[in-house]
N, C-alpha and C positions, 0 to 999 in steps of 0.2 A: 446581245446583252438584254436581260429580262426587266421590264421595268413594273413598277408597282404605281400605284396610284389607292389617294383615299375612296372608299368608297362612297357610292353621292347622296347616300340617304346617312350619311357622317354628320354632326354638327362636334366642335371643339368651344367649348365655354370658359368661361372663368369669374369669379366673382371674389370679393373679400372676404366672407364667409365662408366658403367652401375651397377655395381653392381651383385648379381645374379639372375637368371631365371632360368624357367624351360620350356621346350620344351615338344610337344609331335610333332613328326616327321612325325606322321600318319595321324592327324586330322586337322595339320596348323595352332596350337595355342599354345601360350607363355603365361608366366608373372613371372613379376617380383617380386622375392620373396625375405624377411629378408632373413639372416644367416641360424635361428635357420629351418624355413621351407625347406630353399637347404637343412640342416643338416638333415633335417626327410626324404626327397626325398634320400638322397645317403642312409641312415640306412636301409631303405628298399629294398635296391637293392638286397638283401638276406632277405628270408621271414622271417619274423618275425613277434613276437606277439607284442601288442601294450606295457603293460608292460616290455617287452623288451626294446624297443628303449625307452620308458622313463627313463629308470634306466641308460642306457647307456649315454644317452645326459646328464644327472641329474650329471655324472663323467667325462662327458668333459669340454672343455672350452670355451662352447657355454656359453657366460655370460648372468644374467638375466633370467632363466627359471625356472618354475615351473612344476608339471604334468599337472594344468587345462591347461597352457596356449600349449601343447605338443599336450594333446587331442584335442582339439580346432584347430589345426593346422592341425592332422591326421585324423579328420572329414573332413575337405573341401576337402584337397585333393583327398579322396576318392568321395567326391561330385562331383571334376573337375574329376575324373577318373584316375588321377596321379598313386592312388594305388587302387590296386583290390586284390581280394581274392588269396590268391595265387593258391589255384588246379585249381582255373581258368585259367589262364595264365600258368602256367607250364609246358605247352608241348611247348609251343611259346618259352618260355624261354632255353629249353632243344635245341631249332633248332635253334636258332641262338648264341647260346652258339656252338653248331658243325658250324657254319659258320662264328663264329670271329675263330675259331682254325683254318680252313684251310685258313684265311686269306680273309672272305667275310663280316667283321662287318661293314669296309668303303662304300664298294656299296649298302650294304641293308639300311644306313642309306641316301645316296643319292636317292634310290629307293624308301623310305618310305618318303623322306621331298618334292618331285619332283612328284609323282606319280598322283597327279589332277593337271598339269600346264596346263593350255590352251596350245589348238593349236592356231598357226597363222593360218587365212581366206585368202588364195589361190586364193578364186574362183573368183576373179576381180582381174585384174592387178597384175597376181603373180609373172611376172618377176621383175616388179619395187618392189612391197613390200617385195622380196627379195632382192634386191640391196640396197635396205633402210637400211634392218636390219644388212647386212653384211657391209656396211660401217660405222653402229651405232658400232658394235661392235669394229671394224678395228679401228675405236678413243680411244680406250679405248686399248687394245693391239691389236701388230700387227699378223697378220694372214700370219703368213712366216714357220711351220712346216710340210713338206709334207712328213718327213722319218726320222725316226730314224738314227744320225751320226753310221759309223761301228763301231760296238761294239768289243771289243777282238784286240790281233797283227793283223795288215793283213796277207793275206793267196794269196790262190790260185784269178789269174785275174777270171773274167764271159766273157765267148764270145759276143762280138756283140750283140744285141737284132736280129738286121739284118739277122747276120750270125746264129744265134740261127731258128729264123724260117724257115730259108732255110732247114737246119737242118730235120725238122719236116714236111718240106713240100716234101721231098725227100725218096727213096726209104733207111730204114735204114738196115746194116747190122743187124745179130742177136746180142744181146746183153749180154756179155759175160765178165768175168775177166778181160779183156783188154781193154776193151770200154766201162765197168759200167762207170768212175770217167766221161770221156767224154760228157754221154748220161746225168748224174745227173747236171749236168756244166751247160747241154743246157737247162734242164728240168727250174731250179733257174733262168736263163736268160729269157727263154720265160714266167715265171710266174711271176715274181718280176721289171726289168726292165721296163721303161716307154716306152713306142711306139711312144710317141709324147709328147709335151708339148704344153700348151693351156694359151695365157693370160689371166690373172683374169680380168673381168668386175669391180671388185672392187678392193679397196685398197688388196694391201700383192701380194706374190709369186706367179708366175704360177703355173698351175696345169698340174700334169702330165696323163696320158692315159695308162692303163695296157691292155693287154691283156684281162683279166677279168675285168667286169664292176663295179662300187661303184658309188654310188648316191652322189651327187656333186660332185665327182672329188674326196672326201675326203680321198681314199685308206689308212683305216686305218690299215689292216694290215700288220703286217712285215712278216717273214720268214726266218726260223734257219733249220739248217740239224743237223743232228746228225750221226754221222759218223762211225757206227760198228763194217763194214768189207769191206771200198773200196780199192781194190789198188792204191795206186798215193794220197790217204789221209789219214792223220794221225787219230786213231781213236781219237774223240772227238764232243764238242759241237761248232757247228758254226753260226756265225750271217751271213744272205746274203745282203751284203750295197745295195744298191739300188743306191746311190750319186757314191759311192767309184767304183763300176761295180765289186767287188769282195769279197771275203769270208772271215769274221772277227775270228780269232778263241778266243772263248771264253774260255772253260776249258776242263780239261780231262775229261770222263765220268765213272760213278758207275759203278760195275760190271752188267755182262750180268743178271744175277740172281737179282739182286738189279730193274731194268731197268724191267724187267717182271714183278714187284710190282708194279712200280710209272707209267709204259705204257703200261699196259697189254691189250689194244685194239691191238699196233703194233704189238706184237707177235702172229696176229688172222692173219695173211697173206696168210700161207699154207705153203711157204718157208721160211727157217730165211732170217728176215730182215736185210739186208744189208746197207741200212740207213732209217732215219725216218726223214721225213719234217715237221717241225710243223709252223703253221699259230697261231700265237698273234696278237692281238687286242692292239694298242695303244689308247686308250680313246680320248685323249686329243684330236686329231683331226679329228672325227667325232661330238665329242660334243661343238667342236667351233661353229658349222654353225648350228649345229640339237641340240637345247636347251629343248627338251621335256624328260621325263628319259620313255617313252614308243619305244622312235628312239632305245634305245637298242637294239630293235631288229634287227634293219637295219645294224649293225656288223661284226653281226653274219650271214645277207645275202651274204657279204663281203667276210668272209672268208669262208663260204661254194662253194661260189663262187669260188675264189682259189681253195679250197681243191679239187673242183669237176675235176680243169682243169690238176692239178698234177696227178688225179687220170686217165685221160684221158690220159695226154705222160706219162707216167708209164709204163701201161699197151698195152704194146706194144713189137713186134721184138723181144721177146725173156727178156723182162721185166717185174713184173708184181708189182701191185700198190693195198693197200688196206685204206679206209680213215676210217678212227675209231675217236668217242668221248672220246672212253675207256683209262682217263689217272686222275692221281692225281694235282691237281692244283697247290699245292704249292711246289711238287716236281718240275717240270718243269719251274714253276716259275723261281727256283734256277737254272737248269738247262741256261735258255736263259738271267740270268741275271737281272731279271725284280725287280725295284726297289719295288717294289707293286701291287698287282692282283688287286690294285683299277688303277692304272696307267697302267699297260701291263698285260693283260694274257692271257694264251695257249687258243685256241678256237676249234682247228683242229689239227689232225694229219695224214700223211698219209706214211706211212711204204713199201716200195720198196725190191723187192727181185729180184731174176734167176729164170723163167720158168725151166730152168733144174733142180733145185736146188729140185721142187716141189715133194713128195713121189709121188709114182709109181702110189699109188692105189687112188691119189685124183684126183676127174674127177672134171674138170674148168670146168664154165660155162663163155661160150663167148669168145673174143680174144682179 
């Protein structure tokens, strides 16, 4: 018996104005369909044989059907490609069945309806045809989001940006139990904090200047610590404000054992980790200015960016710093708060310990 199945880049809508349609999110084509055809695109979302779904609809309260008119309907679809064979499509199905569970069904459907958007042409006058576009958009809403408000109670202040780099620019003591909370304070300060503010040429808020660079100005990531075992901080999950200049505390954290599951790159350090800094991706303000879904990648330039500079004052004085992918997404998710992995998610981690701390017999490479 041959069974059919919808296929997975399919969406089935309906609204009061329009009535419904069917999408395919891959190929950039719609249409509008009765009742009874939305009703055979959702019957098929699980394979089945045709005999099936006609006996099934033949007991709902799809009014007016027969089987000719059933078949007749599961013929074209299959013509527009709506439904395919199912051992066709079943491994597709099986992978994004594991990435709506870990909470990636909303960015593959924007990846999939975005994935051939033209670019904009640059190569003549690309400061003005970007002024163009950023104050088309700026009519429409405003372009005033450059940081996440402090998320959690407030906590502990951040030093200075100022005093932060002096910091760094200075011969430091060794780094030890009594100067870890210190040395992580200034680390969140020189990585997060803006160095300067820059007026916008176009409509909305100035933009601010990190340390690390991001293409427009967009600095979309944030930055949360996770708190172990410092002294002078509570063990817990924290937000780093950027606005606020200090540290949002979010919530308690799972056990050490639990934490080896959902971050088991942090635990690759050599010494136990004493805190871990994690870099999130806020979407929304990269994809204000960059409307193409292939800029994704420029994010993630962002926060490797960051990650690489943490891992740089880290690994210092008697500190050491290791930056790892290795973590669960929708664990940490929950960890930093994040309303949705299509809105905010983890991108980067980077896991901080004591040089002393290191077993005897593991030989570093570098300093």
């Amino acid at each position: 018996m041959a069974f059919l199945t919808t296929n997975p880049g399919v969406r089935v809508f309906s609204d009061d104005k329009n009535g419904w349609s069917v999408h395919d999110l891959a190929r950039h084509k719609s249409w509008r369909v009765d009742r009874l055809t939305a009703a055979i695109a959702i019957a098929f979302l699980s394979a089945r044989a045709d005999e099936d779904v006609i006996a099934a609809l033949a007991d709902s309260d799809v009014s007016s059907i027969d089987s000719t008119s059933v078949s007749l309907r599961i013929k074209k679809l299959q013509d527009l490609q709506v439904l395919q064979p199912a051992q066709k499509v079943a491994p597709r199905i099986e992978t994004l069945q594991r990435w709506a569970q870990i909470g990636w069904g909303e960015p593959f459907d924007y990846l999939a309806s975005t994935w051939d958007y033209p670019f904009e042409d640059y190569s003549r006058g690309g400061q003005e045809v970007d002024k163009k576009r950023m104050t088309a958009y700026a009519e429409v809403e405003p372009d005033n989001q450059r940081m996440l408000p402090l998320k959690g109670a407030p906590d502990l202040a951040l030093p200075d940006i100022d005093d932060a780099l002096g910091y760094f620019s200075s011969d430091l003591d060794p780094i030890n139990e009594t100067n870890l909370l210190d040395h992580i304070l200034n680390m969140a300060s020189v990585a997060a904090l803006p160095i300067v503010w820059k007026q916008s040429r176009t409509p909305g808020a100035d933009y601010m200047k990190r340390t690390s660079p991001s293409g427009g100005c967009r600095h979309p990531s944030e930055l949360y610590i996770l708190a172990l075992d410092v002294p002078g901080l509570s063990r817990g999950a924290y937000h780093v404000g950027v606005g606020e200049a200090r540290l949002g505390r979010l919530r308690d954290l799972p056990s050490t054992e639990r934490l080896r599951v959902d971050l088991p790159g942090a635990f690759r350090l050599g010494a136990p980790p004493r805190l871990v800094f994690i870099v999130s991706t806020e979407f929304g303000r990269n994809m204000y200015r960059y409307r193409e879904a292939r800029t994704l990648r420029t994010v993630y330039y962002d926060a490797g960016h960051l990650g690489g500079l943490l891992e740089t004052l880290g690994d210092r004085a008697g500190s050491i710093a290791h930056g790892h992918h290795g973590f669960r997404d929708s664990a940490v998710k929950d960890l930093i708060q994040s309303p949705s992995l299509a809105i905010e998610s983890p991108s980067y981690l980077v896991s901080v310990g004591l040089e002393s701390e290191l077993p005897p017999e593991l030989i570093r490479v570098g300093s």
